[in-house]
GUBATOR-214069 format. One record per residue (C-alpha): residue in one letter; x, y, z; residue number from 1. Coordinates in steps of 0.001 Angstrom, whole numbers. Example, Ala and Ser with C-alpha at 12.3 -4.5 7.8 and 13.67 -1.06 7.14 Angstrom:
BEGIN
+---+---------+---------+---------+-----+
| r |      px |      py |      pz |   k |
+---+---------+---------+---------+-----+
| A |   12300 |   -4500 |    7800 |   1 |
| S |   13670 |   -1060 |    7140 |   2 |
+---+---------+---------+---------+-----+
This chain:
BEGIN
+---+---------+---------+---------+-----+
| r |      px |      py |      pz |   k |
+---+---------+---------+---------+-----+
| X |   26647 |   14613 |    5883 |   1 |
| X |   23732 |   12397 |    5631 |   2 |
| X |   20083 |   13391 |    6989 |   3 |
| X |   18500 |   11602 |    9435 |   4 |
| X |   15734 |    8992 |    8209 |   5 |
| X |   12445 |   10118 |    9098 |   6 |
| X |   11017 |    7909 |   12150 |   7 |
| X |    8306 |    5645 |   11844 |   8 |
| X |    6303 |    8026 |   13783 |   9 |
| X |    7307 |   11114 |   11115 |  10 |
| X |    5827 |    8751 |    8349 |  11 |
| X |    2996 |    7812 |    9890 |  12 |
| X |    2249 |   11610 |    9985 |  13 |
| X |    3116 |   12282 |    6988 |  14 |
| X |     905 |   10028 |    5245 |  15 |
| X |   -2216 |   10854 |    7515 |  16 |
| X |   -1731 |   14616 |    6445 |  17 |
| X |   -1209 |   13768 |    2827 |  18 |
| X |   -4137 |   11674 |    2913 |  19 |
| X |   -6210 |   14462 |    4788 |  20 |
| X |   -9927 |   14671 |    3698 |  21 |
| X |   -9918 |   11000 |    1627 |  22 |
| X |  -12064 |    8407 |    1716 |  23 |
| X |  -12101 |    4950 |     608 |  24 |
| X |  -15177 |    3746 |   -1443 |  25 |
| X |  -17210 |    2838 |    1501 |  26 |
| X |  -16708 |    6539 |    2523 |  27 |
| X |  -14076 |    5568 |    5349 |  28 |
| X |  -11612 |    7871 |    6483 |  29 |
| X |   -8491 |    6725 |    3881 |  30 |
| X |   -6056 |    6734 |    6912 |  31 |
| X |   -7844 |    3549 |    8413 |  32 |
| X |   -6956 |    1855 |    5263 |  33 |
| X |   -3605 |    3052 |    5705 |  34 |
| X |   -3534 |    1862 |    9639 |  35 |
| X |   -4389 |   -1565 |    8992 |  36 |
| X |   -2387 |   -2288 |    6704 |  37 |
| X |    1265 |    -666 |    8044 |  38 |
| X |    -586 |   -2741 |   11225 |  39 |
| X |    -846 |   -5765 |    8903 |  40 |
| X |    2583 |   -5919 |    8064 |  41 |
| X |    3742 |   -5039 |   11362 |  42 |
| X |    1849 |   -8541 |   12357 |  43 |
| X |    2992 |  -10292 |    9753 |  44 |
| X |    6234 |   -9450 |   11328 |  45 |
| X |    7527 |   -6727 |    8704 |  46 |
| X |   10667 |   -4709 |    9178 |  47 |
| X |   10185 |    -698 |   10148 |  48 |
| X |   10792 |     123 |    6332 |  49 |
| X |    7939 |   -2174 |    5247 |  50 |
| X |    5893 |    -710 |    8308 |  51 |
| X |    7117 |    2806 |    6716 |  52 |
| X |    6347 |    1564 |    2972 |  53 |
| X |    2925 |     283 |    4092 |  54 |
| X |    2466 |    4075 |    5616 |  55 |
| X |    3359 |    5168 |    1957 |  56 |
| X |    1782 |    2506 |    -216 |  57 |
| X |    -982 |    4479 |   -2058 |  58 |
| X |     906 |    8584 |   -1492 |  59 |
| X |    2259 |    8375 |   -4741 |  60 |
| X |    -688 |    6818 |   -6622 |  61 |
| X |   -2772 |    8796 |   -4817 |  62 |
| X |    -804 |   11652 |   -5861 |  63 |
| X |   -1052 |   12749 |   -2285 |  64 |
| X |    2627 |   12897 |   -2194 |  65 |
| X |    4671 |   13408 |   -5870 |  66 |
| X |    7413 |   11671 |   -7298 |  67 |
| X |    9604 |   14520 |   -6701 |  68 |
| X |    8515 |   14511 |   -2745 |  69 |
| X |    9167 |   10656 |   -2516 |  70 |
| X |   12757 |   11061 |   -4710 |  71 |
| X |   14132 |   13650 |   -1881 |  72 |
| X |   12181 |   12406 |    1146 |  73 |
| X |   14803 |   11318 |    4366 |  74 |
| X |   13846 |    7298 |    3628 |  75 |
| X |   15715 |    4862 |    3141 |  76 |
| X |   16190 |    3562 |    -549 |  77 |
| X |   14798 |     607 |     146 |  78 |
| X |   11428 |    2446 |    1343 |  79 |
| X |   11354 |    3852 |   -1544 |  80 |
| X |   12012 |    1044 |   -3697 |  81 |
| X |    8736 |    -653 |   -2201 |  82 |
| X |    6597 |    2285 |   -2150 |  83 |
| X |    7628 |    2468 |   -6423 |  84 |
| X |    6782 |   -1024 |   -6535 |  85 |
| X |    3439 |   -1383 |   -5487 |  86 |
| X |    2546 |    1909 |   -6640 |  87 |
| X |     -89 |    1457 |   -9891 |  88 |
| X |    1273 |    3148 |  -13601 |  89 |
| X |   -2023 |    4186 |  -15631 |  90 |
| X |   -2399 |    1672 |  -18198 |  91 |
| X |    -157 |   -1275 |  -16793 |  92 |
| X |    -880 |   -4453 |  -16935 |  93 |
| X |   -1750 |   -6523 |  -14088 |  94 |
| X |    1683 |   -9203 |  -14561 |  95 |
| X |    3753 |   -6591 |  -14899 |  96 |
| X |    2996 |   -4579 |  -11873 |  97 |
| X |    2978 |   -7746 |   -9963 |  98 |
| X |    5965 |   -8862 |  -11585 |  99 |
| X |    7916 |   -5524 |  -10139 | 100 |
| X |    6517 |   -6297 |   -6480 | 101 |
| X |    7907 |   -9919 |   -6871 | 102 |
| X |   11184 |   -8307 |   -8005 | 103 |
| X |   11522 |   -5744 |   -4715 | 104 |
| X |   13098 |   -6850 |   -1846 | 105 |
| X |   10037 |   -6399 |     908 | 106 |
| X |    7158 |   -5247 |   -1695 | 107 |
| X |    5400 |   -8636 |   -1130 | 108 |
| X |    4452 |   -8409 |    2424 | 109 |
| X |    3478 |   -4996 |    1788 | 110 |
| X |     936 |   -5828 |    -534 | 111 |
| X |      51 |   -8659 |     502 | 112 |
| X |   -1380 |   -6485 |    3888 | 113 |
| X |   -2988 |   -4442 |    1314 | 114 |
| X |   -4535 |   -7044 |    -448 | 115 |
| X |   -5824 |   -8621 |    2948 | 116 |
| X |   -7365 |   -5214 |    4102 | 117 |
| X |   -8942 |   -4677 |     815 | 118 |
| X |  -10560 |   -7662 |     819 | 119 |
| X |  -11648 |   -7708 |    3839 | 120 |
| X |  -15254 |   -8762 |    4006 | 121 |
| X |  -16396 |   -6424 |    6840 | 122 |
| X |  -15384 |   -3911 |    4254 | 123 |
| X |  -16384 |   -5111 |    1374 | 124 |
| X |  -19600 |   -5428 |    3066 | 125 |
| X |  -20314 |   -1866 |    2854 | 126 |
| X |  -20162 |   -2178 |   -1053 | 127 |
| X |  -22798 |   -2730 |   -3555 | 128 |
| X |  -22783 |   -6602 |   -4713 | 129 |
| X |  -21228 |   -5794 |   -8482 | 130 |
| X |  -18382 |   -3537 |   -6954 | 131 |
| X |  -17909 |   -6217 |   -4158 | 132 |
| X |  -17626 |   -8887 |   -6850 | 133 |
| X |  -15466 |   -6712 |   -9048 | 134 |
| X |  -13219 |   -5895 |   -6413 | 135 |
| X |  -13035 |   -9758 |   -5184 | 136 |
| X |  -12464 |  -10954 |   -8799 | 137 |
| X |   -9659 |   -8172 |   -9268 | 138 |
| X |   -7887 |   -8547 |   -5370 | 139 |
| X |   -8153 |  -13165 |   -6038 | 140 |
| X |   -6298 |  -12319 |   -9803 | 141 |
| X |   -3177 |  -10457 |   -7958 | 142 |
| X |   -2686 |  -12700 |   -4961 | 143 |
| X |   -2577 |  -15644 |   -7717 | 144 |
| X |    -219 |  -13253 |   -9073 | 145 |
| X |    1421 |  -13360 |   -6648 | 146 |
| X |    1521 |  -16283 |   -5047 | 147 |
| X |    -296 |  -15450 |   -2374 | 148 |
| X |   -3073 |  -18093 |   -1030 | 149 |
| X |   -6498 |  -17418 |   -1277 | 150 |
| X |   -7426 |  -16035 |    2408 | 151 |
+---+---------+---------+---------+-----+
C-alpha cells in the first residue's frame, strides 16, 4: 500500500515550521522568501510539485529538513528530484550545479522563481552596496547559466 502524498497545504507547513526562527540577510522572516517564490512559480504557471519543490527549495541546504527526512517524506519522486537539484553541495561549482537543474525535469522554473525573488531590488535594497553587488554579480552568472534572460 502506498501513502498518501502530502498536500500542498502539508508542505507548505512543513517548510514554514522547518524554517521557524530564520531570517534572510535583510533580517526577513525566511518563510517570505519561501512564499514568493512557491507564489512565483505558481504564476509562472508551475505544476503542484514545482509549487511543492519551491516550498522545499532551500530545507535541505538549509539543513532545516535532512536528507534522510526528504528520502522518506510522502512526495512524489519527482519533488524530490527538484528539491536535490537546486539544492547547493559545499564546494560545487557553479556549471555543475546549474548543469543538474538543467538536467531535472521542472528544476528550472523553480529556480528561476528563486533567482527572481533573490534579486529582487526591493530586497536587495535593504543590503549594503558590496553585498548587493555581490549578490547581483553571483544571481546574473546563474541565470546566464541557465539560460535565463536578464530580468
Amino acid at each position: 500500500m502506498t501513502r498518501q502524498s502530502l498536500t500542498l497545504a502539508e508542505v507548505e507547513a512543513l517548510a514554514r515550521a522547518a524554517h521557524e526562527g530564520q531570517t534572510d540577510k535583510a533580517g526577513r522572516p525566511y518563510a517570505e522568501h519561501l512564499a514568493a517564490v512557491a507564489e512565483g512559480v505558481r504564476s509562472r504557471g508551475g505544476s503542484a510539485e514545482q509549487q511543492a519543490a519551491a516550498w522545499l527549495h532551500d530545507a535541505v541546504e538549509d539543513e532545516a529538513l535532512s536528507l534522510a527526512w526528504l528520502d522518506s517524506a510522502a512526495l512524489p519522486q519527482a519533488v524530490k528530484d527538484m528539491v536535490l537539484a537546486v539544492t547547493k553541495r559545499p564546494g560545487e561549482p557553479v556549471e555543475e550545479y546549474a548543469a543538474r537543474i538543467l538536467a531535472t525535469p521542472g528544476a528550472l522554473l523553480v529556480k528561476e522563481a528563486d533567482l527572481a525573488h533573490n534579486a529582487d531590488p526591493v530586497r536587495l535594497s535593504a543590503l549594503d552596496a558590496p553585498t548587493r553587488e555581490r549578490l547581483a554579480a553571483k544571481y546574473a552568472r546563474v541565470r546566464s547559466l541557465l539560460g535565463l534572460p536578464t530580468p
